[in-house]
C-alpha positions as CSV (number, residue, x, y, z in Angstrom):
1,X,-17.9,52.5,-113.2
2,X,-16.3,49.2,-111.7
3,X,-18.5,47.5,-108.8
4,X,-17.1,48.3,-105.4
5,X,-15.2,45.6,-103.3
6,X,-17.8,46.6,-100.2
7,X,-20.3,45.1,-102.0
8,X,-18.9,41.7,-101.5
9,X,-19.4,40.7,-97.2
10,X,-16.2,39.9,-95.8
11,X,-17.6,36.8,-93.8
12,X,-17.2,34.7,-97.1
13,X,-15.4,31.2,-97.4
14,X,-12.1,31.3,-97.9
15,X,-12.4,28.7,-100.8
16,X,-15.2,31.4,-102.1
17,X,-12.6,34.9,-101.2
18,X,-9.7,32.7,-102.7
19,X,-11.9,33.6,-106.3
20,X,-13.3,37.1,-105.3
21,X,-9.9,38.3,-104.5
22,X,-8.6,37.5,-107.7
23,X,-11.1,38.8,-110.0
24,X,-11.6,42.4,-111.3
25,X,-14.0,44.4,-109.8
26,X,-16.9,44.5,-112.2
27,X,-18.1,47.4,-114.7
28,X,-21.7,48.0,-115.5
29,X,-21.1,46.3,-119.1
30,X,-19.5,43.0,-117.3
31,X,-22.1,43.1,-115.5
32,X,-24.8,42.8,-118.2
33,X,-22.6,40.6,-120.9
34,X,-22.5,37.7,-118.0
35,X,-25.8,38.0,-116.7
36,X,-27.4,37.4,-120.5
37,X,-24.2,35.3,-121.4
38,X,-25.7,32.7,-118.4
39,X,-28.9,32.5,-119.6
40,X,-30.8,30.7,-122.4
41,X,-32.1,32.1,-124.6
42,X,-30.0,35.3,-124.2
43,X,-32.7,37.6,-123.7
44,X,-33.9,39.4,-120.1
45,X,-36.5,42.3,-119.4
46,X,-34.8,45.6,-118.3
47,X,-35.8,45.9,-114.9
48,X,-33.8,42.8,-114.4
49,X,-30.7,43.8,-115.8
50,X,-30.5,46.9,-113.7
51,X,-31.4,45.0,-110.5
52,X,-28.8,42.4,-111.3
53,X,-26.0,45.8,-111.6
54,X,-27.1,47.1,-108.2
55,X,-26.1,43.3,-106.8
56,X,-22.4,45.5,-107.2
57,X,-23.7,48.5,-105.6
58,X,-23.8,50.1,-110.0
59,X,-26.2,52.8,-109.9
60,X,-29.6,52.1,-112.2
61,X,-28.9,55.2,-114.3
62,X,-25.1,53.5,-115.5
63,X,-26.4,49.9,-116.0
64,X,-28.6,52.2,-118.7
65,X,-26.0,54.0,-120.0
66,X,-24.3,50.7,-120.6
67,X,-26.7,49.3,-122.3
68,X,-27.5,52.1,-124.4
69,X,-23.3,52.0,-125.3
70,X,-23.7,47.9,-126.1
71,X,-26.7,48.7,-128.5
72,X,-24.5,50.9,-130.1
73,X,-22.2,48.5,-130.9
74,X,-24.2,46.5,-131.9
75,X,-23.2,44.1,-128.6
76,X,-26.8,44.0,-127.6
77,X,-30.3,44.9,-129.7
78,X,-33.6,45.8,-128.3
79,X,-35.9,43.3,-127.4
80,X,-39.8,44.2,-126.2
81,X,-39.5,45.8,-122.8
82,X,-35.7,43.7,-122.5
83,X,-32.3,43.0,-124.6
84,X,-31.0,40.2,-126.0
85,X,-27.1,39.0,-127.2
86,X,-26.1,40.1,-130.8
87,X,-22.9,40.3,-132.7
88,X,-19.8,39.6,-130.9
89,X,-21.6,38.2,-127.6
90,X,-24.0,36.0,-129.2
91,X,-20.6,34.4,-131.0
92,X,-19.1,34.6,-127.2
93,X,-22.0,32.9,-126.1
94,X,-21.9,30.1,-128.4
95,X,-18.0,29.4,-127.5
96,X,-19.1,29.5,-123.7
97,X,-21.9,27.0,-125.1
98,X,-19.3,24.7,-126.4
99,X,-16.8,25.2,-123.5
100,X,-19.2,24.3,-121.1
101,X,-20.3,21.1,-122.7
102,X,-17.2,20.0,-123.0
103,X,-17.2,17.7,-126.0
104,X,-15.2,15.5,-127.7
105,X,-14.8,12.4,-129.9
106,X,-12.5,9.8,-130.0
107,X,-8.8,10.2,-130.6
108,X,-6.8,8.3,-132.8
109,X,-3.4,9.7,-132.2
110,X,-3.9,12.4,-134.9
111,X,-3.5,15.4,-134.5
112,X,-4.7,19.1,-136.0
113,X,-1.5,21.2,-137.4
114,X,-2.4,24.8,-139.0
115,X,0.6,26.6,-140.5
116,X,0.7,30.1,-141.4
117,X,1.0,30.5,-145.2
118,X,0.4,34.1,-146.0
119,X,3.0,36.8,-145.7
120,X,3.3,40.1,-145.0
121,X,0.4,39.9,-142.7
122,X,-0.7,43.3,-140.7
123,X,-0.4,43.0,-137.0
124,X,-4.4,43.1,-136.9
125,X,-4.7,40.0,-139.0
126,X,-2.2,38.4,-136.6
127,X,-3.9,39.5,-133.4
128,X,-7.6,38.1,-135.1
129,X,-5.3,34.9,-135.8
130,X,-4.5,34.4,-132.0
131,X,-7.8,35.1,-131.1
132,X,-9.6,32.4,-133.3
133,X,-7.2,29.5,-133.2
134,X,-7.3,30.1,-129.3
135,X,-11.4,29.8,-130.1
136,X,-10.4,26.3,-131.7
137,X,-8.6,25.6,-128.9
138,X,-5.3,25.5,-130.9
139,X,-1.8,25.9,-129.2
140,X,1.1,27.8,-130.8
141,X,3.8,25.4,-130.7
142,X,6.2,28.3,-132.6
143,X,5.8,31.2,-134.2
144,X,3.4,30.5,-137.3
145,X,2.6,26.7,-136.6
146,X,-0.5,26.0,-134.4
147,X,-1.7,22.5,-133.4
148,X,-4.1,20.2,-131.1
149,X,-4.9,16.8,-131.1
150,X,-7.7,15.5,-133.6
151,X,-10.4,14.7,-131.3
152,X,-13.0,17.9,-131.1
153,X,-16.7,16.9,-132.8
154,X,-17.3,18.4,-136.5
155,X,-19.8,20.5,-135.5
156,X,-17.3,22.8,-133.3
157,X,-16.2,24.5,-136.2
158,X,-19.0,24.5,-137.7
159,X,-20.4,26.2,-134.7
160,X,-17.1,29.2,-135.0
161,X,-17.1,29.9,-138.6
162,X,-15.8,33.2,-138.2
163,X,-12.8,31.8,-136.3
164,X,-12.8,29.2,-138.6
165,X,-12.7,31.5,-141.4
166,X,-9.4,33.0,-140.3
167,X,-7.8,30.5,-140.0
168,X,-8.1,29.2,-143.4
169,X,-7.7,32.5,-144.6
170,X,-4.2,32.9,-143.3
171,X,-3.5,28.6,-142.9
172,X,-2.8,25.6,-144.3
173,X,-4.4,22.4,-142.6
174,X,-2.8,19.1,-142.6
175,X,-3.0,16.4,-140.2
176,X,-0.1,14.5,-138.6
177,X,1.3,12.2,-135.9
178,X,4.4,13.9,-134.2
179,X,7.0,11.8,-133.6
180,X,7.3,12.3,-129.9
181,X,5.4,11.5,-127.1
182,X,1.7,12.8,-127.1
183,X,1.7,13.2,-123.4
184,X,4.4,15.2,-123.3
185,X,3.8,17.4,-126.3
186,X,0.2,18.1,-124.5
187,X,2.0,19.6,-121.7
188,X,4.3,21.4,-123.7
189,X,1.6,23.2,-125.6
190,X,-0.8,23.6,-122.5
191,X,-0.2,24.5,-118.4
192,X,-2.4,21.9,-117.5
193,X,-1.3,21.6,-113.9
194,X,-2.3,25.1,-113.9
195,X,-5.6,24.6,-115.0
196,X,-6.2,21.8,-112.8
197,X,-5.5,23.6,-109.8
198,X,-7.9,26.5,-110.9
199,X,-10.3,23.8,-111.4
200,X,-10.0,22.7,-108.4
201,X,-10.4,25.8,-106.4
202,X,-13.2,26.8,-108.5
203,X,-15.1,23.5,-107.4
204,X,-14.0,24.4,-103.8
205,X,-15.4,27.5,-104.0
206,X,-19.0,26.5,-105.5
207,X,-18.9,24.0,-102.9
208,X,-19.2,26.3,-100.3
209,X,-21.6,28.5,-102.2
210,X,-24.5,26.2,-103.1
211,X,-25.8,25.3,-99.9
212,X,-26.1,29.0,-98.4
213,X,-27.5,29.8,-101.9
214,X,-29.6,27.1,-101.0
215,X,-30.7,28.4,-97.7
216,X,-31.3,31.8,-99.0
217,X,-28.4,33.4,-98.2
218,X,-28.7,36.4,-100.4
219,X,-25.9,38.7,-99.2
220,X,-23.7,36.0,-101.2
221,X,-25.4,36.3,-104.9
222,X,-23.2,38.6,-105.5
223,X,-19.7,36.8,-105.3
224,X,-21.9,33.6,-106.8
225,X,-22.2,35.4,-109.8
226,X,-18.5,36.8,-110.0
227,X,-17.5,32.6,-109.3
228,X,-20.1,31.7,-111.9
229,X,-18.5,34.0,-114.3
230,X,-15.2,33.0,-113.4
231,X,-15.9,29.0,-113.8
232,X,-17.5,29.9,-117.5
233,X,-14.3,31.6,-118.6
234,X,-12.3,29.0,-117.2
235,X,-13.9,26.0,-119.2
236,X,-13.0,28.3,-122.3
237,X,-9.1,28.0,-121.5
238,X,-10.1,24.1,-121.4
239,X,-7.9,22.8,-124.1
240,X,-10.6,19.7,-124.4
241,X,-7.9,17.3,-124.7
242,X,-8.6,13.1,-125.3
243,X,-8.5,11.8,-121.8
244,X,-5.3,9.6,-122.8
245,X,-3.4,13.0,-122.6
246,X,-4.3,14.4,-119.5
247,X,-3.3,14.2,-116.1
248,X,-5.2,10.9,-114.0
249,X,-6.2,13.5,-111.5
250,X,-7.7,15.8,-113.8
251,X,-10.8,18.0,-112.6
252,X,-12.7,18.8,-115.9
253,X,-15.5,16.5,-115.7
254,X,-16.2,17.1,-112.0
255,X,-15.9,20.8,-112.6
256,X,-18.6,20.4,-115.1
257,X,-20.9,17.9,-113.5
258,X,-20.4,20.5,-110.0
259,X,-21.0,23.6,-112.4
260,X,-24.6,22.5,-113.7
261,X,-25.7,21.7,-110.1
262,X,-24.8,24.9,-109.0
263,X,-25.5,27.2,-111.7
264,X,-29.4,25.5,-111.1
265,X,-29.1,26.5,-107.4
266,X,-27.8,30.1,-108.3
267,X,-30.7,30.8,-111.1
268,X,-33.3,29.5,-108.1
269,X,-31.9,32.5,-105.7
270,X,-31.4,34.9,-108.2
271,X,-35.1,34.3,-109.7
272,X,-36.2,34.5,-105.6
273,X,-34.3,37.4,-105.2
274,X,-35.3,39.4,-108.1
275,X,-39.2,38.6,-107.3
276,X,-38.7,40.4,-103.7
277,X,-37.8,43.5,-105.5
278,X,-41.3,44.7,-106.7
């Protein structure tokens, strides 16, 4: 059951509806993966699970379906009188980790190139490709031949190894300097315009959130949350690219800076919010 658009007020910012609008309404299991996804450690009683469900106007009895269906996937595992993360969103959790942070090391014009060397590959094994070399923030340049520049920490893969497990399984690493312009190979392989100007609405938007989450305004923790969710996924289509390659008006930084005052602001209301529900 998705969340109903009534259950957002209508007298929103327009910076903030510019984000509502263009999200999908919320299911009951949305609802719970982000909730635990934004906290740490990933772990919350019951009672607030469900509460934070009927934010969306979803009913109490299929928030606990939900999370009956995620421990059944092994998505979620019992925990006291709460859940916590397990299998495939603790691993999500950890890349939203990463994302967020936003890390990097110095570049030294080198850059990442991982070429397909098995054959005859089953179109599962391709789609699990996809999925983890976009994890390691690689970009297809063509069919086969994925790249990025040389400048993410160490310890990112080491914090993937499943994604970083398939692509060795199907790749060969090497590292090389193209023999073209960095810049413009970057925007080949990456819409950054694009992702600055999401950026950039998304800071609009928690701009005009945080001080009437401030103020206790609670009819707006609901589209809060669907923006916080919304600025989480878009740090994972970050391509965390060295700052010689990107755009001189680029909003990644700020974003970030902007996202860890707000998200402080949010957790304050929701926490206030939740304790007027006994």
């Amino acid at each position: 059951m998705a969340a109903r658009a009534s259950t957002i007020p209508g007298r929103l910012p327009a910076a903030v509806r510019n984000i509502t609008d263009d999200e999908r309404p919320l299911t009951a299991r949305s609802v719970i993966a982000s909730t635990l996804l934004g906290v740490d450690p990933p772990r919350l009683p019951t009672r607030l699970i469900v509460r934070s469900g009927e934010l969306f106007g979803i009913a109490q009895g299929t928030t606990r379906v939900a999370l009956s269906r995620l421990v059944a996937s092994g998505a979620l595992e019992p925990d006291g009188d709460g859940y916590r993360l397990a299998g495939t969103l603790l691993g999500r959790q950890t890349r939203q980790s990463l994302s967020r942070a936003g890390t990097t090391r110095a570049w030294h014009s080198a850059w990442v190139v991982e070429v397909v060397v098995v054959g005859d590959r089953r179109t599962s094994e391709r789609a699990a490709l996809r999925t983890a070399a976009t994890a390691l923030r690689l970009a297809e340049r063509r069919e086969g031949v994925w790249m990025r520049p040389d400048n993410l920490p160490r310890s990112h893969l080491a914090s993937l190894p499943d994604a970083h497990a398939v692509v060795l399984a199907q790749c060969e690493r090497s590292v090389a300097r193209p023999d073209r312009d960095d810049a413009a190979l970057a925007r080949d392989l990456w819409d950054l315009p694009a992702w600055a100007d999401r950026g950039r609405a998304l800071l609009a938007a928690i701009g005009a959130l945080q001080p009437l989450l401030a103020g206790g305004a609670v009819e707006v923790l609901g589209p809060a949350f669907v923006v916080s969710a919304a600025v989480l996924r878009h740090f994972q289509a970050d391509p965390l690219l060295p700052a010689e390659l990107l755009p001189a008006d680029w909003p990644g930084a700020e974003l970030r800076a902007g996202y860890e005052r707000y998200d402080a602001t949010f957790k304050d209301a929701w926490r206030t919010w939740f304790q007027t529900q006994h």
